[in-house]
N, C-alpha and C positions, 0 to 999 in steps of 0.2 A: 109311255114316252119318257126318256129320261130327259131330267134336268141339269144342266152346268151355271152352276154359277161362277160367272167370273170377277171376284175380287179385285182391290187395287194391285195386291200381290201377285195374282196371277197374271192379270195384263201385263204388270209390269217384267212378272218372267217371261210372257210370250214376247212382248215386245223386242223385247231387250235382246234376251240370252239367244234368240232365234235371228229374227229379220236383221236387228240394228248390227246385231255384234258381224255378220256376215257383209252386210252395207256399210259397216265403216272401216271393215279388215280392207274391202277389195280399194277404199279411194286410200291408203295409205301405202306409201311408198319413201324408200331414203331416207337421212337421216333429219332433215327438219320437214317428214309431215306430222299432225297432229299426234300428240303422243292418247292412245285412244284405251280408256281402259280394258282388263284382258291381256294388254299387249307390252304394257311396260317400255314403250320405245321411247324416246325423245321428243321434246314439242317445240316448236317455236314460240307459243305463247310459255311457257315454260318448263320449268325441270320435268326430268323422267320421276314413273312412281317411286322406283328403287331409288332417285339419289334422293326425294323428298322423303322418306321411311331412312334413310342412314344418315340423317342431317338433322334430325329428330333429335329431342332434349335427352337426357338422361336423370333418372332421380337421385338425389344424394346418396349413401351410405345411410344417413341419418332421417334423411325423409323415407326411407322402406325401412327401419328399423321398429320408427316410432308410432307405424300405422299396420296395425295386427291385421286386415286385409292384406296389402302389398306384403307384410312380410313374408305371410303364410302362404302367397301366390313363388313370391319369389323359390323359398324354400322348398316348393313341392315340384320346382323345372316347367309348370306349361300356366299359360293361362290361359283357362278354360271357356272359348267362347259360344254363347250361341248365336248361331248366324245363318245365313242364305249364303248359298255360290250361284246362283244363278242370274241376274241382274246387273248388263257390264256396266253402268255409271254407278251402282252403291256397291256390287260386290261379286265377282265372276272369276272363276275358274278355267283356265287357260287348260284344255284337257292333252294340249302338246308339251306345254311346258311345268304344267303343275301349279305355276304361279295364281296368286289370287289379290285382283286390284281389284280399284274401286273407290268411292269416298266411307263407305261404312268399315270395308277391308283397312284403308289406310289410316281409319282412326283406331283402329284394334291393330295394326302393327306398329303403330308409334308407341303406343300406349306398353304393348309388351316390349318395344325397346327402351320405353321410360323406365321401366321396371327391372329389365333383365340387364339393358347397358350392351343388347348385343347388334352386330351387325347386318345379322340374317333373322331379321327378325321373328318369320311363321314357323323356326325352328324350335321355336319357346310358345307358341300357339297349341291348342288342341282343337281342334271345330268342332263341335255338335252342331247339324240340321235342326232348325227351327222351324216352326208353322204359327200361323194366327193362334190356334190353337194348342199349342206346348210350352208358349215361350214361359209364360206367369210358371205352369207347375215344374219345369227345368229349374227356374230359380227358388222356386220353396221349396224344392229336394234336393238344392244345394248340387243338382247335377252340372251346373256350369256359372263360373261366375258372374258373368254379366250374362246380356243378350243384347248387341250392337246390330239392328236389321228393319231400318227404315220403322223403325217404333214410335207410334204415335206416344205421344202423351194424353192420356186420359183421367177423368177422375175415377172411374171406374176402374179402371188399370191400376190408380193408385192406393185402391182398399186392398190390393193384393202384394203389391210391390214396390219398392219405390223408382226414382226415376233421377239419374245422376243427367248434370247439363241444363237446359236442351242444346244439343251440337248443330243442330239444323232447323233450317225453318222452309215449309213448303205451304202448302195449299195452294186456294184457284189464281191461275193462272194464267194469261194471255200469247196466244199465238198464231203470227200473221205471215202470207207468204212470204215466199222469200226476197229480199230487196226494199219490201214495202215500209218508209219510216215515219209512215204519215199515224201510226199508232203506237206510244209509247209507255201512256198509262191509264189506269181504269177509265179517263176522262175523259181519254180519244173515244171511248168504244161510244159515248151519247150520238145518237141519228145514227147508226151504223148497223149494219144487218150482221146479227152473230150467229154462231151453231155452237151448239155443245148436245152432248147427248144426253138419251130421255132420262130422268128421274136422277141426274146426276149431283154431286157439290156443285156442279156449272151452272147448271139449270137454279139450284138455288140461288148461290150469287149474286149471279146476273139478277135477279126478281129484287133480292134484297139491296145490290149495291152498286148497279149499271141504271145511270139515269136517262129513261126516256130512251133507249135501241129502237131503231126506226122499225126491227123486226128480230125476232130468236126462231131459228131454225133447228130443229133438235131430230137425230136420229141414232138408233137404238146401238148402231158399231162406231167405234172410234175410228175406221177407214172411212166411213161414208163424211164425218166431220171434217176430215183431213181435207178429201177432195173436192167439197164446198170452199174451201179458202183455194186452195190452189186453183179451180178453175173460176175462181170471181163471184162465188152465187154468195158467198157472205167475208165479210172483211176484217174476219178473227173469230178462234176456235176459242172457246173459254173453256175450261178444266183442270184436274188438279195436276199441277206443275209436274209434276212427277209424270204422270202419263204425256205430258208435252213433251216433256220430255225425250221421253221413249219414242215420239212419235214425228218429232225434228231429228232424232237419230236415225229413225227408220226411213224418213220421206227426206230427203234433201232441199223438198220445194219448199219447205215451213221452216220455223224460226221462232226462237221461245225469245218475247221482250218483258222487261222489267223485271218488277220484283212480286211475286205473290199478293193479292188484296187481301185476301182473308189468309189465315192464323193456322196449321198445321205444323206443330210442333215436333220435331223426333229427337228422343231424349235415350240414353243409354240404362237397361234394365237392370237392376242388382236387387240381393236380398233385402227385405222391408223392412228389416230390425236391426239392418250393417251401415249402423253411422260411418264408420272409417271407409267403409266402400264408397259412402258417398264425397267423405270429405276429400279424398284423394284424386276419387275421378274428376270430380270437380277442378281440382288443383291440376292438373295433370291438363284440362281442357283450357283453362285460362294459361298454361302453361305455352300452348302451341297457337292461342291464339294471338298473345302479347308480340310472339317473335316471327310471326308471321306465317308460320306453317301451317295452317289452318286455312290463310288465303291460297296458299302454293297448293295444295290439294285440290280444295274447290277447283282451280284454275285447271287440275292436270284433269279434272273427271266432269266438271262442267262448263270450263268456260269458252269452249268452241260451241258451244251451243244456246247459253244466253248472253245475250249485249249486253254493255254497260259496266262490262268488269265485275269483280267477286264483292257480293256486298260486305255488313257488317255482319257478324258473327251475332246469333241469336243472345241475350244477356242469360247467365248462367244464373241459375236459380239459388237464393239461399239453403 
């Protein structure tokens, strides 16, 4: 009998690059619905990806000079990323148009227009395909500069590489049907009947930091959790935000609220002995985030699907 395991990664490609991307091309229509990413169109909550990536900073002359990374990216025409296309809210490939949004895509094309100064920015890009398993030895054989692709921060992770940022912050997270505002944050969920599935980060959580749930319901597929909130048998799905994600994209009956309880960090991957790699991308992220491009991202790739508006920007590590 064979086995599948399904990863955070792969749920999040089945989710996403399959069901969600199909279920949220079809409710899009004209020019102020959702600008959804994949699709680069227009939002009413705000800008398209394209004018948020050409509205993007640019680095001095003098700041790529003096930082022997940027310069050596600059001088060589591409910056070498490694990444995923398959994930429309971090990173997906539009296979009619070519285009590649997303929030993990659009921090790798500011960053190459930080660099390059240019207007079309995946023009100065090179992709490498990523896995859980390639990302660490791509960056010690110098086969790609960074790796921007939903990357945890680990310590583990960090005897091998280091970690510019963190640009993102996820982990467990709350989600109740649709219209429901009677649950807002971890504190609603006390006396309340929850599901999240078996052997999950939810399942942990919840034990360690939901006080006193009238009842936890857990089963083994993230649809059977889904259709426990939506038909009433419990009154919030607990998991890690990212797959809520994927999964308010997919179903329309759910709704991702607040902000994360626990701590999932995603930090951008470079060489472990390239201080200038780190000093720059670091610079480069406080860059977009002081002037607010950082929030206009978020907004164009997350914010039709969590309430509460874009939070604060994860603190950038020394």
């Amino acid at each position: 009998m064979t086995s599948i395991q399904f990863t955070r990664r792969r749920l999040l490609g089945l989710g996403l690059a399959a069901g969600a991307t199909a279920a949220l091309a079809a409710c899009s229509s004209g020019e102020d619905a959702p600008a959804l990413p994949g699709q680069g169109s227009s939002s009413a909550s705000g800008p398209s990806f394209d004018s948020i990536i050409k509205a993007g900073p640019k680095a001095s002359d003098s700041d790529i000079s003096g930082n022997p990374w940027a310069k050596k990216i600059k001088d060589s025409g591409a910056l070498r990323w490694g990444g995923t296309l398959t994930s429309s809210l971090f990173s997906l490939k539009d296979p009619t148009s070519g285009k590649i949004t997303g929030f993990d895509a659009g921090i790798v094309q500011l960053l190459s227009r930080y660099i390059f100064g240019s207007d079309d920015a995946m023009s100065t890009v090179k992709n490498t395909e990523v896995s859980v398993d390639t990302r660490e030895t791509l960056l010690i054989n110098k086969s790609v500069d960074l790796v921007v692709a939903t990357y945890s921060i680990t310590d583990e992770r960090k005897k091998k590489i280091s970690f510019a940022g963190p640009y993102y912050k996820s982990g467990v997270g709350i989600a109740v049907k649709k219209g429901d505002s009677s649950i807002k944050t971890i504190d609603d969920l006390t006396g309340k009947v929850l599901v999240t599935q078996s052997n999950s980060t939810g399942l942990a959580a919840i034990k360690d930091k939901v006080s006193k749930p009238k009842q936890v319901l857990t089963f083994s597929g993230n649809a059977e959790c889904q259709a426990a909130v939506v038909q009433g048998r419990a009154a919030a799905y607990v998991n890690d935000q990212s797959l809520l994600l994927a999964a308010a994209a997919q179903k329309k009956q759910i709704q991702v609220v607040g902000e994360p309880f626990t701590e999932d960090l995603y930090g951008i991957g470079v060489d472990k002995d390239d201080k200038d790699a780190l000093t720059f991308v670091n610079g480069f992220l406080k860059k977009i985030e002081d002037d607010g491009t950082w929030k206009k991202l978020w907004t164009y790739s997350f914010g039709t699907l969590i309430s509460g508006g874009a939070p604060t920007p994860p603190a950038i590590a020394a």
